[in-house]
C-alpha positions, 0 to 999 in steps of 0.5 A, a space after each residue: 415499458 415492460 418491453 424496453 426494459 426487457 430490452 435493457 435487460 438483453 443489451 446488459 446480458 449480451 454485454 456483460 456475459 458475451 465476450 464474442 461481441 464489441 460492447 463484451 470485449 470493451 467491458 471486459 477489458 474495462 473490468 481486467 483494467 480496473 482489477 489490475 489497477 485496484 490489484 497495483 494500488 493494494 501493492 503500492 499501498 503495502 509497500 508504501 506502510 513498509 517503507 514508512 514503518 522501517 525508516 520510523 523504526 530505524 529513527 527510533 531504533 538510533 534514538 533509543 541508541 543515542 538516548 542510551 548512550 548520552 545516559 552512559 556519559 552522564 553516568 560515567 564517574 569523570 576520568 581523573 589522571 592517576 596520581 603521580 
């Protein structure tokens, strides 16, 4: 039992810190993938809220608009003609 898993143990050693072999190339190269992918996804995700944060601030930011100045028409006295 010892034996296999000091056996396991070598094969795991050689695949992760030798990259002059196959198997340490192929991890390596997984390892790269999926850093960059997580990398890409963070981006996407940050760049995502912004885009969502901006277009919910510009439609709020023209509803306060708009609010304030229906507000200012229902305030206004009505225009009368002068007086002749």
């Amino acid at each position: 039992m010892q034996d296999k898993d000091s056996t396991l143990r070598e094969r795991l050693h050689t695949i992760i810190f030798r990259s002059d072999t196959p198997a340490g190339r192929k991890f390596d190269m997984l390892l790269l993938g999926l850093i960059l992918t997580s990398i890409l996804l963070v981006f996407l995700e940050s760049v995502t809220q912004k885009i969502i944060t901006a277009v919910f601030v510009k439609k709020e930011g023209l509803w306060k608009i708009n609010s304030m100045q229906v507000t200012a028409l229902v305030q206004l006295p009505p225009r009368t003609a002068p007086k002749p």
